[in-house]
Structure formats: structure tokens, C-alpha cells
C-alpha positions in Angstrom: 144.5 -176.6 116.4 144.3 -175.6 120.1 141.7 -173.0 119.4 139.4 -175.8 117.6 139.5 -177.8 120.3 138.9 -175.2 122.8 135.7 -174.4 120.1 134.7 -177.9 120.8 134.7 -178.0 124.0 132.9 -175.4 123.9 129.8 -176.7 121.9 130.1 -179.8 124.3 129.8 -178.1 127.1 126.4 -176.4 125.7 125.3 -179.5 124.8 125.7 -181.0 128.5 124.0 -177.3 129.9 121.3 -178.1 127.2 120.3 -181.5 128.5 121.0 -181.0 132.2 124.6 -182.3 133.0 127.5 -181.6 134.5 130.2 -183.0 132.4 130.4 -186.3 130.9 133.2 -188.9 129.8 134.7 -188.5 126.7 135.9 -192.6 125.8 135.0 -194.1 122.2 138.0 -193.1 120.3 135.1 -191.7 117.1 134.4 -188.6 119.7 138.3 -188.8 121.0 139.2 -188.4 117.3 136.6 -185.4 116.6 137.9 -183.0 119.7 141.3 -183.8 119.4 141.9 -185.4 115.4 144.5 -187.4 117.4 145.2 -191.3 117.4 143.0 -193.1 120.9 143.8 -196.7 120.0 146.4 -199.5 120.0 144.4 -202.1 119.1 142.6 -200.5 115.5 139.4 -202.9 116.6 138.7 -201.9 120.0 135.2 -200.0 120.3 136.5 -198.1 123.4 139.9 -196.4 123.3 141.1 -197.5 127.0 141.6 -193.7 127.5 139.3 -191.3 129.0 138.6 -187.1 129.1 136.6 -186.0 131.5 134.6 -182.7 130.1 133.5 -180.4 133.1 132.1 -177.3 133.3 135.5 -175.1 133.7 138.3 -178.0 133.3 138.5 -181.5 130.8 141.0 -184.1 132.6 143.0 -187.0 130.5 143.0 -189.9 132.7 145.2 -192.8 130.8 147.5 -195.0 132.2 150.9 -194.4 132.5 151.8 -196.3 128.9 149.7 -193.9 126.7 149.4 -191.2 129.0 152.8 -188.8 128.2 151.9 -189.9 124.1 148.7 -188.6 124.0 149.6 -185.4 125.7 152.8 -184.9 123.2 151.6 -186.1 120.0 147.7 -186.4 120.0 146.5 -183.2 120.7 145.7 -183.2 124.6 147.9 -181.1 126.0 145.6 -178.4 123.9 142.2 -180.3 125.4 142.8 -181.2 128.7 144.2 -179.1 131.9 146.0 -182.4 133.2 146.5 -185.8 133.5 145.3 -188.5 136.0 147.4 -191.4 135.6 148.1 -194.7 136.9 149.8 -198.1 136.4 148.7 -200.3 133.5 148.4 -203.3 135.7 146.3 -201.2 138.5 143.0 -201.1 136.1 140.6 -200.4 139.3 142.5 -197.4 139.6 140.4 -195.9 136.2 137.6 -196.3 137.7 138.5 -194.3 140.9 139.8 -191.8 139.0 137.1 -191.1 137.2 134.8 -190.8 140.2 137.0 -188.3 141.5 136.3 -185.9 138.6 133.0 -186.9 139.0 131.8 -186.6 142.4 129.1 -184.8 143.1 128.2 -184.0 139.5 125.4 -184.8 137.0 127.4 -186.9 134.8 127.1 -188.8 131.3 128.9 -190.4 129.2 129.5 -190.2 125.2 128.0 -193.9 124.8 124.7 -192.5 126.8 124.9 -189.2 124.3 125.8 -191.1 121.4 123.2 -189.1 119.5 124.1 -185.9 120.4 127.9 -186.4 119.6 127.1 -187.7 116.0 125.0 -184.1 115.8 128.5 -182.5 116.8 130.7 -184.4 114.5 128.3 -184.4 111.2 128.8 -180.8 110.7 132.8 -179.8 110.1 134.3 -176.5 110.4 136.5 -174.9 108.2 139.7 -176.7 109.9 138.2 -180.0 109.8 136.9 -179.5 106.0 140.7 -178.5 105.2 142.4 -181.6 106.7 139.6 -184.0 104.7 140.4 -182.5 101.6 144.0 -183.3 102.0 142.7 -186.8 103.1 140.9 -187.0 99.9 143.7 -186.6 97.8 146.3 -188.4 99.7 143.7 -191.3 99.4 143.0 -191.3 95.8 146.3 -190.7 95.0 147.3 -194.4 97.4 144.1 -196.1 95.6 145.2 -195.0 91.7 149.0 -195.5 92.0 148.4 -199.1 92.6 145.7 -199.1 90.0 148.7 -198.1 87.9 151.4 -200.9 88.7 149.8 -204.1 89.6 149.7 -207.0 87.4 148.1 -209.6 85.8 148.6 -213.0 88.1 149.1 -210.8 91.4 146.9 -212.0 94.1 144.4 -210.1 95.6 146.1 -210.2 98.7 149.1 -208.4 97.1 146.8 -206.0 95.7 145.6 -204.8 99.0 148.7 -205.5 100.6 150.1 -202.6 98.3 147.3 -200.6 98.9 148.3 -200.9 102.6 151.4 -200.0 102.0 150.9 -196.6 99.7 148.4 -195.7 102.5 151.1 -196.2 105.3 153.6 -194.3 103.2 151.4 -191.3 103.1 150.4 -191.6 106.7 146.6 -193.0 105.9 145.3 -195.8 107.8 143.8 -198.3 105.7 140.4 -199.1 107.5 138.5 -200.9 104.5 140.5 -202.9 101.8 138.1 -204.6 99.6 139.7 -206.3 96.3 137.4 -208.4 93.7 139.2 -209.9 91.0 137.2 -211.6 87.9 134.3 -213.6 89.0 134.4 -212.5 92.7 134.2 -208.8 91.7 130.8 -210.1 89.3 129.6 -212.4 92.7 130.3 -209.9 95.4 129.8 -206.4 96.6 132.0 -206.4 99.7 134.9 -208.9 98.0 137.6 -208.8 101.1 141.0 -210.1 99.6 141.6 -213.6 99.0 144.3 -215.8 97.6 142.5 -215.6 94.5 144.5 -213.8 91.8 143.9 -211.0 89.5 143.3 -212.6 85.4 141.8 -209.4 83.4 139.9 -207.4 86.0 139.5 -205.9 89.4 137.4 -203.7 91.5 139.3 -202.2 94.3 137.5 -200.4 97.4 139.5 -198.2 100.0 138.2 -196.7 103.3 141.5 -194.5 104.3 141.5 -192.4 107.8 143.5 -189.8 109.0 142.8 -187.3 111.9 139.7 -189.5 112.5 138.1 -188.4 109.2 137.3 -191.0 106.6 137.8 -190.9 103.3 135.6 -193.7 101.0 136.5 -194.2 97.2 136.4 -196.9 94.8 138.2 -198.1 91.5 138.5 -200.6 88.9 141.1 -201.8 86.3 141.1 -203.9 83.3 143.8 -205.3 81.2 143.2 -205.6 78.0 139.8 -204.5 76.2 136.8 -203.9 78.1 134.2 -206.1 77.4 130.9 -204.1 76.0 128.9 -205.2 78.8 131.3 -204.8 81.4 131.6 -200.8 79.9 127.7 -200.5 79.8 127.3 -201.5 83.3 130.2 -198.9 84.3 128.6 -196.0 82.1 125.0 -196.6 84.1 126.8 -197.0 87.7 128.5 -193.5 87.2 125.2 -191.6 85.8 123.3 -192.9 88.9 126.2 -191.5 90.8 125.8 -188.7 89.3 122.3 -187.7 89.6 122.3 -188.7 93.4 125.6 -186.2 93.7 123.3 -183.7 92.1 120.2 -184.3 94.5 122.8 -183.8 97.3 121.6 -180.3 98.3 121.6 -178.2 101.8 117.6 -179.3 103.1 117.1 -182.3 101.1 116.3 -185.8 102.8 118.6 -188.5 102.5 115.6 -190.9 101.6 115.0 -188.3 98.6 118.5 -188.7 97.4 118.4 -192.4 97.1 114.8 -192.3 95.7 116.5 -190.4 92.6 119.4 -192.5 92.7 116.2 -195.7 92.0 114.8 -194.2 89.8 118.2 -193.5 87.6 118.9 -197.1 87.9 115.3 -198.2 86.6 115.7 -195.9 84.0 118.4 -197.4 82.6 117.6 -200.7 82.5 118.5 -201.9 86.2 115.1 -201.5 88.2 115.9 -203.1 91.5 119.8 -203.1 91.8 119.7 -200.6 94.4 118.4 -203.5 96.6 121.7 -205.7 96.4 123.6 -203.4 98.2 123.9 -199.9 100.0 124.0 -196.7 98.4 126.4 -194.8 101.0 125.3 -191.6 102.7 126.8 -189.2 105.2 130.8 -189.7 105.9 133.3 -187.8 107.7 134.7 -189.3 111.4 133.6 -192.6 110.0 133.1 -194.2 106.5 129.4 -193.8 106.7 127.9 -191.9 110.1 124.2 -192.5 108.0 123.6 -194.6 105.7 120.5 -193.7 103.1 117.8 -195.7 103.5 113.9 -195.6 102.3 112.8 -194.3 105.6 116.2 -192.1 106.3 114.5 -188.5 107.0 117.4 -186.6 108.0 118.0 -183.8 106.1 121.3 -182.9 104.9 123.2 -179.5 105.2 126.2 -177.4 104.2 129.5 -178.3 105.8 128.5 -182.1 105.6 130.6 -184.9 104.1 129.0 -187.5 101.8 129.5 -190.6 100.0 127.3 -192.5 97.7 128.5 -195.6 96.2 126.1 -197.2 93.8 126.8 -200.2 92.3 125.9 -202.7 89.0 126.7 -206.4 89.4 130.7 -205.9 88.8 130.8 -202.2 89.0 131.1 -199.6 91.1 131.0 -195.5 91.4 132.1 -194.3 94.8 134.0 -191.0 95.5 134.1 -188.7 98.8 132.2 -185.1 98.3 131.6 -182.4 100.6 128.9 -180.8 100.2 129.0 -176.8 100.6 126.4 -173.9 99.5 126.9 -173.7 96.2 126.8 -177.7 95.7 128.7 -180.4 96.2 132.6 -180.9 96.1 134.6 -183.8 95.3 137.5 -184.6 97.4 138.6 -187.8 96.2 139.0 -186.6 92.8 142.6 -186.2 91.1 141.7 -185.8 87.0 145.0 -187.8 86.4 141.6 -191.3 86.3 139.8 -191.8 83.1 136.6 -190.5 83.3 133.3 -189.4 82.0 131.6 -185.8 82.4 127.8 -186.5 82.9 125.2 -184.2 82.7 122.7 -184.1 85.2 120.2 -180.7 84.5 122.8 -177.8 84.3 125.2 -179.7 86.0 128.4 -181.7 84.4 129.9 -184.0 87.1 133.3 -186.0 86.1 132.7 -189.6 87.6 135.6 -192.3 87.3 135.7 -195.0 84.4 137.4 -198.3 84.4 140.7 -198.2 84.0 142.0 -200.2 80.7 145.7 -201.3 80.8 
């Protein structure tokens, strides 16, 4: 890990040399997470991690106060990024600031919120280490998301759905950062159902955003308990073909606008013209659950070593799995084969996309 994060460092520093700085301060735990994979936050909603590095030209400095600081240097990965530690007492919070203007004096300085832009180019494309660690994320994910598909039951809450969910992800050491369960007639009315007292009759659609080492992995599932109902199934067979064919345009040089273009016209051509409007389609993943999300005038264009995730959706239904996409086409990462599912072809291609669960 040290020799990644020395890597890192590296292509920040070229970056700052490319744009005319000095060094620059290292503080929204997204970038933390990237250069170190470690844990910057308490609090999981605070946008800014309370924690600073400092990234010069020949040294990077923690500067943390004196309740994070020895943590972060034993168990997050800094004593591998940083050559020290400035720290001072949590209830001295000027102190942060003079800190930081001792690194900084003198310098041409910015900051990871001023290069927001550039840091997103940095953490889109993952290296071999990083690609590694989200494949194990993958699995660990699905495998949280499926075992409860397998042991809830009828009358269960969605509440108790999730909090199960929270608790396979916690067992496996996965933070649960999206939960989303819609049972019956909220999983019909809504495309982002957050949990309610409501519970679960004969189906449920059940949404997981799971981090680990900063990486995000997305993936959706359903179950129903008894027969599914022929429209219910139709809906689920188009969802997954339009899946498909937007996992097959996911190629190295291709524009995200182009991918969701062929994911409207799958829809249309199965009878569904327009249902790409009622709700995203996903896009590019990796240190969070979408960095880009597709839209008509998206232009960037995609390449290897790239994370992705596409989640189309039909009233009720939903396909959504995390894929990396690599040279030779795309890889799935959220995929265990122990979920029913159907193989669909797409040209040459056969892609295995998740069905609904029947219990």
C-alpha cells in the first residue's frame, strides 16, 4: 500500500507542477480516501473530514488534532503518506489554521475544493491495487444484499429489511452508505423508496450503496414471495435487456451521452419510450456511488480502468450491478451466480443480469 500512495503522491504533485502550485491541502475525506483508502470521518455526513494533508513539493504533513491524530497514522494509512504530524488540542480549533499556514508560507498553494476537477481526473482511473480491493468490495456487497434477500419475511418492516442489510454490511466490514427498501405499492410509486414503517406483503426492491477503502460499490435486488405476477416479470425481463445493451455500449472511447442514448432507445423498443426520464441511469462509480452521472449532454468519454454503474429502471423494477470496465469489455463485480438470472444477448455478447427473486 505504501508504494501506491507514494504513486499518488506522485501524480498529485505533477498535477500541482502542471497548473502552477506549490502544494495544496488535501481535506474532503473523497480525495483523503483515494491517497490513503483509509477512514477521514467520524461523523459519515460531514463534507469535510476535520483532518488535513498538506502535499508539498518534497514532504506531505498530517495536521489533525490530537483525538484522530495517533488513529489515522496507525490504522488509516498515513504513516505511509505523510512525513509527520502537526497536532493540537481539539478544543484549540484556531490552532488548524496556524498550522496550516506554517506548511504554507511562502508557497503557491491550493486546495482539493479549488482543484475539485482535477482530483475527480485522478480518482476516475484505478490502478491495479485499487481495481483488486473493488472487486473484493463487489463481492462482499452482493453477497450482504443477497443473503438477506434470502431470509427476510413476509410482514417484516422495511425498516427491518435495511436494518439487516446494515447489519450483514457491518459484519463484513462494509459501510452501508445507500439503503433503499420499497415494499409493494412504494416499490411500484417510487424510485428512491428510503425505508419506512411500511412492511413487506409479497414484494420488495432492495437498493445498496456499500463502501469500503473509499470505493463504492452500487447494486440492486428484488424478491417476491409467491408467484410473480406476468406483468411484474415482463417489466423485470425489459429492465435487464436495457441493462444489458448499455453494459455492452460501455467501451474504452465511447461518450457517456452515447451509452444512455442506446440505453433509450432499448427501452422504446420494448414498449417503454420515455421511462428513462423518471429516473437516472447511473454512470461512472468508484470513490463514490456515482462520480458522473449519464446525462444527454454528458461528453466525457469513458476508458479502461474505469468503474461503472448503470441502473435502469421500469415502474417497480430495477437492474443495477457494479462493472469495471477493462480492454477487452466490461467486468461485473457485483456478480455472485448463486441470484437467478437471465443471459441476454446483446450482438456477440451474452451478459447474465439478475432476475427477481421468487420465494
Amino acid at each position: 500500500m505504501e508504494r501506491e500512495v507514494q504513486d499518488k503522491l506522485g501524480l498529485v504533485r505533477k498535477m500541482l507542477a502542471r497548473l502552477g502550485y506549490d502544494g495544496v491541502f488535501v481535506e474532503s475525506p473523497l480525495n483523503l480516501a483515494w491517497l490513503t483508502a483509509g477512514r477521514f470521518f467520524v461523523n459519515i455526513t460531514a463534507p469535510l473530514a476535520g483532518t488535513v494533508i498538506w502535499i508539498g513539493s518534497d514532504e506531505s504533513v498530517l495536521i489533525a488534532n490530537n483525538i484522530e491524530a495517533s488513529r489515522l497514522w496507525l490504522e488509516e494509512g498515513i504513516a505511509g503518506a505523510c512525513n509527520r504530524i502537526l497536532s493540537y488540542p481539539w478544543y484549540e480549533e484556531s490552532r488548524m489554521r496556524e498550522l496550516k499556514q506554517s506548511c504554507a508560507e511562502g508557497w503557491r498553494t491550493a486546495t482539493d475544493g479549488t482543484l475539485s476537477e482535477e482530483f475527480q481526473k485522478l480518482r476516475l482511473v484505478l490502478n491495479a491495487s485499487e481495481e483488486a480491493r473493488f472487486a473484493s468490495l463487489g463481492q462482499m456487497a452482493a453477497q450482504a444484499l443477497e443473503s438477506v434477500c434470502q431470509v427476510f419475511e413476509p410482514g417484516e418492516t422495511e425498516f427491518r429489511v435495511a436494518g439487516r442489510l446494515s447489519k450483514a454490511c457491518q459484519e463484513r466490514g462494509l459501510e452501508p452508505v445507500l439503503c433503499l427498501v420499497g415494499a409493494d405499492a412504494r416499490a411500484l410509486a417510487y424510485r428512491h423508496p428510503l425505508p419506512t414503517a411500511n412492511p413487506v406483503e409479497r414484494y420488495a426492491v432492495i437498493a445498496l450503496g456499500a463502501r469500503k477503502w473509499g470505493l463504492v460499490a452500487s447494486l440492486t435486488r428484488a424478491v417476491h414471495f409467491g408467484p410473480l405476477p406476468g406483468e411484474l416479470r415482463e417489466r423485470q425481463e425489459a429492465v435487464v435487456e436495457v441493462d444489458a445493451v448499455m453494459i455492452s455500449a460501455s467501451r474504452p472511447g465511447t461518450r457517456l451521452n452515447r451509452v444512455l442514448r442506446s440505453g433509450a432507445e432499448a427501452y422504446a423498443r420494448l414498449g417503454y419510450p420515455g421511462e428513462w426520464t423518471a429516473h437516472h441511469q447511473g454512470g461512472v462509480a468508484g470513490y463514490q456511488s456515482r462520480e458522473i452521472k449519464a446525462t444527454p449532454e454528458s461528453t466525457f468519454v469513458l476508458a479502461v480502468d474505469q468503474a461503472l454503474a448503470w441502473n435502469p429502471s421500469i415502474r417497480g423494477t430495477k437492474s443495477e450491478d457494479t462493472i469495471l470496465l477493462g480492454a477487452n469489455g466490461p467486468r461485473m463485480l457485483t456478480r455472485t451466480e448463486l441470484f437467478p438470472e437471465v443471459v441476454v444477448t446483446v450482438g456477440d455478447e451474452r451478459i447474465a443480469r439478475p432476475l427477481i427473486l421468487e420465494r
